[in-house]
Every structure is written in C-alpha cells, then in structure tokens.
C-alpha positions in Angstrom: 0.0 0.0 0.0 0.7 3.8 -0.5 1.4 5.1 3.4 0.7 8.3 4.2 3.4 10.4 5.7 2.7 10.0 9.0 6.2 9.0 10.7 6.6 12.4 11.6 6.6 13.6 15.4 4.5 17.0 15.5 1.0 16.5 15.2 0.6 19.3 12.6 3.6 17.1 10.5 1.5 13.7 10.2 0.6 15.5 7.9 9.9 -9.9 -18.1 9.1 -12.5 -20.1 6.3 -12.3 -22.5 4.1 -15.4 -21.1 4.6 -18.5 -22.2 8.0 -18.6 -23.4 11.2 -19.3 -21.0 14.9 -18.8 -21.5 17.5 -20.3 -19.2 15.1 -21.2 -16.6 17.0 -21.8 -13.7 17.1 -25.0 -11.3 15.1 -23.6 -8.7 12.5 -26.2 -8.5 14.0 -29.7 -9.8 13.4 -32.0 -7.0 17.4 -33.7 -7.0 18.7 -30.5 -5.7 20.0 -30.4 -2.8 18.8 -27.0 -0.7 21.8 -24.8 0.2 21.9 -23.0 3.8 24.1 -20.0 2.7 24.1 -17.4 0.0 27.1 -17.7 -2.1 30.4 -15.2 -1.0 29.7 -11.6 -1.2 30.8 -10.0 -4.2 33.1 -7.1 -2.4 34.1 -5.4 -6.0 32.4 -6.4 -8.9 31.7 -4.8 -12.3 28.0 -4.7 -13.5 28.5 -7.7 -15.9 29.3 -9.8 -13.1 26.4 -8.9 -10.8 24.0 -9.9 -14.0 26.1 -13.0 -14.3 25.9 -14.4 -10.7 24.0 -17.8 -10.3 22.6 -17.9 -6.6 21.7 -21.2 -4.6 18.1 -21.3 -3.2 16.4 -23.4 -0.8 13.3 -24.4 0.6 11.5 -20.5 2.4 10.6 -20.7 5.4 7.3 -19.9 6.2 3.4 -20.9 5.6 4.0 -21.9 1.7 6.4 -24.7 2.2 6.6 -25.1 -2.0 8.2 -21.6 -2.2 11.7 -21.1 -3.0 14.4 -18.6 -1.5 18.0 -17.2 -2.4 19.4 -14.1 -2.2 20.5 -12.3 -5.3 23.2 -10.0 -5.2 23.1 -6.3 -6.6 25.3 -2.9 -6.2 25.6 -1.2 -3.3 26.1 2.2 -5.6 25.1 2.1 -9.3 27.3 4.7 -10.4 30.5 3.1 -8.5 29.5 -1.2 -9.0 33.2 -1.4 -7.9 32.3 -0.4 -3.8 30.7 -3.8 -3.5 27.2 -5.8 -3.3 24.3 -5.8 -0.8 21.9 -8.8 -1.1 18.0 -8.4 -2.3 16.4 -11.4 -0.5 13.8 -13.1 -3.2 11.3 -15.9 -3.1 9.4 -17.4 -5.7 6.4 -19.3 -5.6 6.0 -22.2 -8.3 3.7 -22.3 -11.4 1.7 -25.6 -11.6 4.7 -26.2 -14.5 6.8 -24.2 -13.1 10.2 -25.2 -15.5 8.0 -24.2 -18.5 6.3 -21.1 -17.3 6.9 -17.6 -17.1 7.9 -15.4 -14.2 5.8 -12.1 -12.1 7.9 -10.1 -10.6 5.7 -8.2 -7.6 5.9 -5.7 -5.4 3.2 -5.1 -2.8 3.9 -1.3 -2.0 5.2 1.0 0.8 8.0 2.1 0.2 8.7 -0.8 2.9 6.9 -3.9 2.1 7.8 -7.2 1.5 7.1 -8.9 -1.4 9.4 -11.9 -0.5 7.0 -12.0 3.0 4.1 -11.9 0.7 5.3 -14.8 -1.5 6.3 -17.0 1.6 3.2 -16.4 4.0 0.5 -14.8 2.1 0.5 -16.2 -1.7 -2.7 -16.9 -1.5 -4.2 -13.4 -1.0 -2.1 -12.9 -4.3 -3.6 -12.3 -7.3 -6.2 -15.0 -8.6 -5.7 -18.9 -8.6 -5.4 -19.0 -12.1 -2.5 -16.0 -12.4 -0.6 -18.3 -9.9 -1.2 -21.6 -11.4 0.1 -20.0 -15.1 3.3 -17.8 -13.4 6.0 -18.8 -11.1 5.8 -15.4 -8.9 8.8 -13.9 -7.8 8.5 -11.1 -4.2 11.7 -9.4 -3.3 12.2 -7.1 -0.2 14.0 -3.7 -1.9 17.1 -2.6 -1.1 17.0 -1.6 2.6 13.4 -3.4 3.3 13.4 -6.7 5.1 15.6 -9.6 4.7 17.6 -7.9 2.3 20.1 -5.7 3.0 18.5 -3.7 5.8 17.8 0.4 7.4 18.1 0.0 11.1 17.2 3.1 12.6 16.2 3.6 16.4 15.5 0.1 19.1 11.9 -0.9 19.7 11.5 1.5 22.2 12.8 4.3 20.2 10.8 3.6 17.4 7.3 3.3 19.4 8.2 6.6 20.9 8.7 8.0 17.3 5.0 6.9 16.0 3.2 6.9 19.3 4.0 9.6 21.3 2.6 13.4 20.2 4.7 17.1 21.3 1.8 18.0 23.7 2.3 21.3 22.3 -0.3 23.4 20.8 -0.2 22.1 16.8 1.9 24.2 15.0 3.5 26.2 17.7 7.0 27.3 17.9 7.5 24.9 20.3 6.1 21.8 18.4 7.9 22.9 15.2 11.2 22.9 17.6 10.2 19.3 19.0 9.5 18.0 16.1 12.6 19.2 14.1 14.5 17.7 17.1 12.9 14.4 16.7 13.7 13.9 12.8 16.9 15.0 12.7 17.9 12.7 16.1 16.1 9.7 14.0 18.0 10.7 11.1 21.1 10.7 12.8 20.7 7.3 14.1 19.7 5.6 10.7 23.0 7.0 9.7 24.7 5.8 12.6 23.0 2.4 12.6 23.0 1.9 8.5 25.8 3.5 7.3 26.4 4.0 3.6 23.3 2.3 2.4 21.3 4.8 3.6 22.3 6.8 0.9 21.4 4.3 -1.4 17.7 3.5 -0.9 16.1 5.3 -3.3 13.7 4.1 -6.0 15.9 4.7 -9.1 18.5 2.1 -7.7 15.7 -0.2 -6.3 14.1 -0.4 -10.1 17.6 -0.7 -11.5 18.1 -4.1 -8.9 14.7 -5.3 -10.2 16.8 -5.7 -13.7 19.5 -8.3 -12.3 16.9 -10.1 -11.0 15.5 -10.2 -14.4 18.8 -11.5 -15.7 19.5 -14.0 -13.0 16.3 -15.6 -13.6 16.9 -15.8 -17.1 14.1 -13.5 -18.6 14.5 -11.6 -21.3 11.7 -9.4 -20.7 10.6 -8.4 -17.4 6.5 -9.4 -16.2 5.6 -7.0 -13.4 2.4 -6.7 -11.3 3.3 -3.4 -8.6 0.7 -2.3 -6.1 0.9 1.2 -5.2 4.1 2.6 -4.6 5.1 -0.7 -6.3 3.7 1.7 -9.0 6.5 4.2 -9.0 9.4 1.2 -9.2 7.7 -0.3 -11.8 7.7 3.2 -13.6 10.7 3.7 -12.7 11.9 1.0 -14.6 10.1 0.9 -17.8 12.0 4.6 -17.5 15.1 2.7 -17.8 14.4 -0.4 -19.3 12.1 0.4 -22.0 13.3 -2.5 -24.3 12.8 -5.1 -21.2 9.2 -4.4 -19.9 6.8 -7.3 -20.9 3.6 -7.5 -19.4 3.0 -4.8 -16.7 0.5 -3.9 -14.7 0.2 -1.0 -12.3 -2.3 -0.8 -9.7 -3.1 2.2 -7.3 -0.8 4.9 -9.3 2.0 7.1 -7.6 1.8 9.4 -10.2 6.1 9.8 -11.1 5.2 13.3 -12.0 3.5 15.0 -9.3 5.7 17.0 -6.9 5.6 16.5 -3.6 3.4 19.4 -2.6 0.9 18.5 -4.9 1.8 14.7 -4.0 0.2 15.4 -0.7 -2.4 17.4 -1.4 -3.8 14.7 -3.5 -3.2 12.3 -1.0 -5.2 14.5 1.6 -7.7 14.6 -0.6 -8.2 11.0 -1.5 -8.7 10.6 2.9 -10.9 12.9 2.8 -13.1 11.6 -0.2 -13.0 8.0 1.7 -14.0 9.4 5.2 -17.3 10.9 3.4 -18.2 8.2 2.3 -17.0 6.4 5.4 -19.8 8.6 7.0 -22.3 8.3 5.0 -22.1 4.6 5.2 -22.5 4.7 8.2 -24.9 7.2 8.8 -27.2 5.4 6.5 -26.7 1.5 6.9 -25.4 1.1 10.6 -27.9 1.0 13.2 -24.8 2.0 15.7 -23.5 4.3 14.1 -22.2 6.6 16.8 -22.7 9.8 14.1 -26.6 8.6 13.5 -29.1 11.9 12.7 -26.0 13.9 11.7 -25.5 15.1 8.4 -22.2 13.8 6.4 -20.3 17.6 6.7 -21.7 17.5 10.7 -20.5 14.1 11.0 -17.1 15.3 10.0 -17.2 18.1 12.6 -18.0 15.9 15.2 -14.5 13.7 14.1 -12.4 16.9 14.0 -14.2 18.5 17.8 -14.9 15.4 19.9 -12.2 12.6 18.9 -9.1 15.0 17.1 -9.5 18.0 19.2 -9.6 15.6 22.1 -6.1 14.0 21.5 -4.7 17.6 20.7 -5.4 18.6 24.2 -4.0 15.4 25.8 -3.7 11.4 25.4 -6.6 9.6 26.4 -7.3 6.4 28.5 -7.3 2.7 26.4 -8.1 -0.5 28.4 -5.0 -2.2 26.6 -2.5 -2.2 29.4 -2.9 1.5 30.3 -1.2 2.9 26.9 -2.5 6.0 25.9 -4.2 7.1 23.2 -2.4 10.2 21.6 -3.2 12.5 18.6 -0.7 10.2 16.7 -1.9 7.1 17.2 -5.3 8.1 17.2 -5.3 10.2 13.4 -3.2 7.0 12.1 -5.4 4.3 13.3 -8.2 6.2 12.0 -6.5 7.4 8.4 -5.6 3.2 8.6 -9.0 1.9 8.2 -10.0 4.0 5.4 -7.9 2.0 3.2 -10.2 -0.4 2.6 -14.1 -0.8 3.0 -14.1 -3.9 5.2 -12.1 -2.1 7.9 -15.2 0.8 8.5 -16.6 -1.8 10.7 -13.4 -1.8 13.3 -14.0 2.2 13.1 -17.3 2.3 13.7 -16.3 0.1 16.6 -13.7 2.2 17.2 -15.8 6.1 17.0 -17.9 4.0 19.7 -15.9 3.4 22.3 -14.0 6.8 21.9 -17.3 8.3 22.2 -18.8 6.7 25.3 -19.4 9.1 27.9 -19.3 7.1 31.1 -16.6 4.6 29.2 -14.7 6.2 26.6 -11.7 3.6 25.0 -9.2 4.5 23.2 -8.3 0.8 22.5 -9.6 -0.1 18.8 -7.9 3.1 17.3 -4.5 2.0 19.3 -5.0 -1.7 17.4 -5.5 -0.2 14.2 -2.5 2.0 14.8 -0.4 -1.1 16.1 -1.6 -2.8 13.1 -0.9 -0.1 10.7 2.7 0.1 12.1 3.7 -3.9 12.6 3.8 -3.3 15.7 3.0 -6.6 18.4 2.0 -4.4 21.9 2.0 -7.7 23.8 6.0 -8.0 22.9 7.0 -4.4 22.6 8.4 -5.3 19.2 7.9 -4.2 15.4 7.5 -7.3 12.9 10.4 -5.4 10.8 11.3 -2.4 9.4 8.9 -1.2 7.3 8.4 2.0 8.7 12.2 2.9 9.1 12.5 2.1 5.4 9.6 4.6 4.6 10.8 7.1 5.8 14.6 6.6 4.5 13.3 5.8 0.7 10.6 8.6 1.5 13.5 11.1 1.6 15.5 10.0 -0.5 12.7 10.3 -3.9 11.6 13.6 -2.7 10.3 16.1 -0.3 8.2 19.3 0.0 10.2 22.8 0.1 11.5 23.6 3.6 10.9 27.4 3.0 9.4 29.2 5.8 7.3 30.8 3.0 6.9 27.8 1.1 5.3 25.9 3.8 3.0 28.4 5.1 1.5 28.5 1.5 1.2 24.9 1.6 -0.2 25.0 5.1 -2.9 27.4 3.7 -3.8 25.2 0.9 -4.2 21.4 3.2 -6.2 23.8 5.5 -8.4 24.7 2.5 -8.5 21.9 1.1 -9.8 19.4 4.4 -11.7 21.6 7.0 -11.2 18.8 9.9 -7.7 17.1 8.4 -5.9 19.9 7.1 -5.0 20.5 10.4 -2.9 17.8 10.9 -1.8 17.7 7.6 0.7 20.8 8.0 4.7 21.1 7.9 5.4 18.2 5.1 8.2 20.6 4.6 9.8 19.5 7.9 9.2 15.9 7.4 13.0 15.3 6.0 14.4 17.9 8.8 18.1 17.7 8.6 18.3 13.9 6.3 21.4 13.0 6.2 21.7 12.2 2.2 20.3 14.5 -0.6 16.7 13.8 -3.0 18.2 11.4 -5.4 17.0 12.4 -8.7 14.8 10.0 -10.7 14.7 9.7 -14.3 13.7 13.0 -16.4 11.0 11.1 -18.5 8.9 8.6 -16.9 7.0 8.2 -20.4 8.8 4.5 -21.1 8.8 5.0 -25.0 9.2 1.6 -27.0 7.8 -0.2 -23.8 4.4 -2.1 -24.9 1.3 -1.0 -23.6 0.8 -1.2 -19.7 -2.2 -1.6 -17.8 -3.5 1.3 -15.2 -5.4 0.2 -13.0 -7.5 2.8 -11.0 -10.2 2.9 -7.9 -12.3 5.5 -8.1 -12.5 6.3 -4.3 -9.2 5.3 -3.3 -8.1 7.1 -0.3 -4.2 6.7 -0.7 -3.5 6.8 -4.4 -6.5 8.8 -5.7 -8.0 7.7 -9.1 -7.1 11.1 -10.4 -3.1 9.7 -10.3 -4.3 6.8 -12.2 -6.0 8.7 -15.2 -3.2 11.3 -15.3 -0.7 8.3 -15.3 -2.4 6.5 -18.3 -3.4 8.9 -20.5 -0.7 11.2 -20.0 2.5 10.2 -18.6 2.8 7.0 -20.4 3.7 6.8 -24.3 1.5 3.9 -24.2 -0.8 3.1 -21.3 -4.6 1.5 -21.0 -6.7 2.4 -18.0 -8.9 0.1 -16.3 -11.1 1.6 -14.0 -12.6 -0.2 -10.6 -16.0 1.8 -9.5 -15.7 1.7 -5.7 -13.9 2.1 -2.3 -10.3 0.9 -0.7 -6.8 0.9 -1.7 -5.9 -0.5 -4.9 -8.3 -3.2 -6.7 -6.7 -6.6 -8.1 -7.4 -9.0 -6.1 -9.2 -7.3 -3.9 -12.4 -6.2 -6.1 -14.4 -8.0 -8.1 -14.3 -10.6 -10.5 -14.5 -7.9 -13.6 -11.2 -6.5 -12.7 -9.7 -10.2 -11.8 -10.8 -11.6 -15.1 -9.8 -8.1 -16.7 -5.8 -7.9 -15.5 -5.8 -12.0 -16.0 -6.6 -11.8 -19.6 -4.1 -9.2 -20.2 -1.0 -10.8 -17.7 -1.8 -14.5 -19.1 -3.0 -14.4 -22.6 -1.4 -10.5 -23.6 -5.2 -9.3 -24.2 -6.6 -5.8 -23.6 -9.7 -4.5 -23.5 -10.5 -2.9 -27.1 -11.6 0.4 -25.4 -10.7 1.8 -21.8 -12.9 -0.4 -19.2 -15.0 0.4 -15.6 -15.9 -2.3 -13.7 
C-alpha cells in the first residue's frame, strides 16, 4: 500500500518475459537439488556484468508456503560506482503448476517498505487469482534496505514506538512543536546513519528499479512481467523509464503518479482521505444502526471527528483498556486514516468512534490496534515485525520532499487547510518531514513516459483514499507513451485481487494471454 506520511513527530507534521515462453530457466524447482543453507560469497568489488552473471543457490523458504523457494541475489551497493561492493535483495518465488515451462511475475506489494518476498512465503494466497498463480512462477523481493535484504536500522523498539506513538503535547503548529518535532527527525535521522551506514544513501527508488533488472537477468528473462501495487507503482515506472526495451507484461495498480511534486503529491493524497472518510460517513450514517454519528448530516459528522475525537487528543492522550497505553493524537489520526484503506475495515472504526465516544466509558483501545496494526507493531511484545516504517521514511527522503521554506510551507499550510476543513490541520509542515536527512533527494529519471515499452495496464479505484484515481487517469493517458486504463467503480486501496471478479478476469486476460480490453474499461 501507498502510506501516508505519517512517521513524523508534530501532530501538525503527520501531515519480463512475455508469457509463455522461457529462457534459461534456472534449477530452482527440480526435486534432486539439494537445498543450500548460505548465499554464495559476497561479491566485495564487482563490475555490472558480473552482478547480472551471478548464479545464486536457493532453498526451501521458510514460512506458511512450504513449496516456495528462496535465495538471495546480489546487486550494487552504488550504481554509479558497482566497484564499492554488493548488498543482497532477498527473493522468493512461488512455483507455477509447471513451473520449469512457465513464465515469471515479478511483484511488489507497496510501501516504500513492504515485503514482497514476506508476501510470497506467508501470504500467496491473498495474491492475485488462482489462475494467475497456477500459469506464473511469482517472484516477491524485499527492496534494497526493506526486510531480509540488506537492511535500514534506525532507532531500538522502544525508540521507534516513541517516534510513531508519542505526540509534542504542544499546541499544533507552535514554535514549540515545530522545535520538537525538528529535534525528533533529525535525532532519527542521525541514528539511521549511525545504525545503516552507507546504504542509507542508497535506498532510493531509481537504484531499487535498477536491482529489479539483475533479477531479471538472473532468472533468465528476457523481458521483465511486473504486477506493482501502489508505490510498487512508482518502481515499476521507474523502470520501464530505464528499461524500455525489457518491460513485458506490466501492470500497475493504485498509481504514484512519477510526476506530481511533492506538494501536490500530498495534497492529492489528503484529498483521497478525505473523499473516503465521506463516504466512510455516509455509510455509516445510513446503513449502521450503531452508528455513533446517527441523525448527523455527512459535513456534521465530520465536525463531530475533528471536535470530539481530534480536538480531544490535541489537548492530551486519552485512556485505552490495553495495558494502560494511551491514546495520543498520533496514534489516534493513524489508526483512523488506517481503516479507510479499505471498506471492510469501516466496521473496526465504527467500533472504534464507539468506544471513543462513550461518555461514562470512553476507550481508546480499537484506534490503538489499528495503529499497532498499521505500524507492525505486536504491543504484547513491545516489538515491530520489521522495518517497514524505518525504510519509509529513508526511501521517503530519498525520492523527494516538500520545500523547507518558511514561505513555502505556510503557503502549503494554507492550501491542506483549504482543502480538508477537519484534516488539514494535521496535515501541515510536510516541509519539515526530512528535517536535517542526512543524504540528498536522489534524482529519478527525467521522463517517466517509457517510450518503445508495450502497452501497460492502469489500473485505477475510483474512491481510493491513498492513491487517488485522479493519479491513475493522469498516469495513463498522459504520462505513459502507451498506457490503457482500467477503471474499478468503488472504495479501498488499490483493486486486483481485492475487487471484483470484472477486474480479476480483466488484468488475467491481459497478464496471461497479452489481451486488452478494445476500449478503456469500468468495472
């Protein structure tokens, strides 16, 4: 999924192959061979040829799919200088039905942070459609920095939980929140740097996509199959920005739109939240005979969010029942924002607006489990599952970031303020967000139009809160030299898989038999 920038301490801050034919397949599956323990040595200066010549061992993942294969493939530390030495992408693969005489899907689930080989090795089945999986052997990867690849360490568990959980207790926007905040990022900064060392410079997207072509290599494709999900988006742009000549089959679902800035980047972005909230609302308002904002009209309804449940937390955390942690304006806007990604979470908010809401009992302890959902994050342990949200924000500000510019962000705080009455609020100060990074924006590539790539398909939701559909139509019809948009009518965070069986059958045809709809296409 596309997160929303909310690893920021201030309150007023949250804000391919063509199918069917195989080259070179390697013996990944063939029974007789014997599974290997190690990755092969580390390749501590190497020249590019040598990182697209490597042959990696793989053995049996470990994991709930126990047919699913996993090696490590080795890739540049820095593009420009291959010579500095490797990092490792850690991939798994899940097998085709045939899976010596079928093609490969490379995937990538979103973020930035996500694991696709975590994906491949406990959740294949949520992947896709039977069918897609049965035809392609699909290959998840953790990106450079993400997972069990070469990893961002940043802050302990207990550093980290203070990061997302904790709020300035100073009034939003203050001199004094701005100063806290601005502490914050630049001591988590620091650490990153401290804890990650050179790679931290090397996170970006650009070098991510380029990895994704010596995985290409190594699995002996000539052209590249790609199915991205939100951000997943942006690499797989990326790429057919360098690649061109090696895109297959693509398809790109929930658009990052390469082109927006990052002002405008967030402004969508707020706007897509806001969109989903409404109709969050009215949903509720109409259909649910507990719904806590019952009689109230949808633009009422809203008020009563921003007055009795953010205005709240501004003032000061609030009591949960889940071993006495408090509820803060952090936690709370996150674990609300969380279940608007998709429609069958506005039942755990609902739940959640509830308890908040009960006079003689109010409970802040749904919105903290969304929250500790939406940030790995296993309260009975004190833990986080990985590193997901250290490697948002690393790649985060690495791609890009709002102007820093007194001036600049006032003008941008204006226009979130305008544009979401009851969010804009805490939508302020994205200009702050990268206080102090240690690295520069690494530039991506100057024409994301991937001319002599074949066709791609968009795919777009028209309510969806993190990647609004206006990204995907934009994308298609104007970024891309060649793109076809298809078009889900509905609610949540991207739609493959997820949907119906119109867009299922839709992106099958086109991934497994290289068919497109004659025109454009809602379903």
């Amino acid at each position: 999924m596309k997160r929303f920038n909310n690893l920021v301490l201030s309150v007023s801050i949250i804000a391919g192959l063509v199918a069917g034919a195989v080259i070179a397949y390697p013996v990944i599956f063939q029974e007789q061979q014997t599974p290997q323990a190690t990755p092969q040595p580390t390749l501590s200066s190497a020249s590019l040829e040598e990182f697209y010549a490597q042959t990696p061992l793989w053995s049996d993942c470990e994991g709930e799919n126990s047919e699913a294969r996993c090696g490590f493939i080795q890739v540049p530390l820095n593009w420009s200088k291959p010579e500095q030495g490797a990092i490792k992408i850690a991939v798994a693969i899940n097998p085709a039905n045939y899976p010596e005489n079928a093609p490969y899907l490379l995937m990538n689930p979103g973020g930035p942070g996500s694991s696709g080989r975590e994906w491949v090795t406990e959740y294949i089945s949520s992947l896709g459609t039977e069918e897609l999986r049965s035809e392609y052997n699909i290959v998840g990867f953790d990106p450079r920095g993400v997972g069990a690849s070469t990893a961002i360490k940043c802050f302990d568990d207990e550093g980290m939980s203070k990061l997302l959980y904790d709020s300035s207790n100073y009034e939003s926007g203050s001199d004094e929140d701005l100063k806290y905040s601005k502490a914050t990022i630049k001591s988590f900064g620091a650490a990153c740097l401290k804890n990650t060392g050179a790679l931290l410079g090397h996170v970006d997207t650009s070098s991510a996509a380029k990895d994704m072509d010596i995985i290409r290599a190594v699995l002996g494709s000539e052209k590249l199959n790609y199915l991205g999900y939100s951000y997943g988006t942006l690499l797989g742009a990326t790429y057919a920005s360098f690649f061109p000549d090696k895109v297959g089959r693509f398809v790109l679902d929930g658009v990052v739109d390469p082109t927006s800035p990052p002002e405008q980047d967030s402004i969508n972005q707020l706007q897509g939240f806001e969109s989903a909230m409404r109709a969050y609302l009215k949903d509720c308002i109409q259909n649910i005979a507990d719904c806590p904002f019952k009689g109230l009209t949808v633009d009422k309804a809203m008020e009563k969010v921003g007055t009795d449940f953010l205005a709240v937390l501004e003032k000061k955390p609030t009591y949960t029942s889940d071993k006495n942690r408090k509820l803060t304006l952090s936690s709370g806007f996150t674990g609300m924002i969380s279940a608007l990604y998709s429609e069958n979470s506005w039942q755990y908010l609902t739940q959640a607006f509830n308890e908040f809401f009960d006079k003689k009992n109010s409970d802040g302890r749904v919105f903290l489990v969304l929250a500790d959902s939406y940030f790995s994050y296993d309260a009975s342990l004190g833990k986080f599952e990985n590193n997901n949200n250290e490697a948002f924000k690393a790649i985060s500000c690495l791609d890009g970031r709002e102007s820093n510019k007194e001036e600049d962000m006032l003008a941008q705080n204006e226009l979130v303020k305008k544009t979401s009455k009851v969010f804009g609020k805490y939508w302020q100060y994205g200009g702050l967000a990268c206080h102090e990074w240690p690295f520069d924006v690494v530039k991506g590539p100057k024409d994301y139009s991937a001319k002599g790539s074949p066709t791609m398909l968009v795919v777009g939701t028209t309510n969806d809160p993190a990647t609004p559909y206006s990204q995907a139509k934009e994308f298609a019809n104007n970024v891309l030299a060649k793109g076809h948009l298809l078009t889900y009518d509905g609610e949540g965070h991207t739609a493959y898989g997820s949907s119906n069986a119109c867009v299922a059958n839709t992106v099958d045809d086109f991934l497994i038999n290289g068919k497109l709809p004659k025109k454009e296409k809602t379903c």
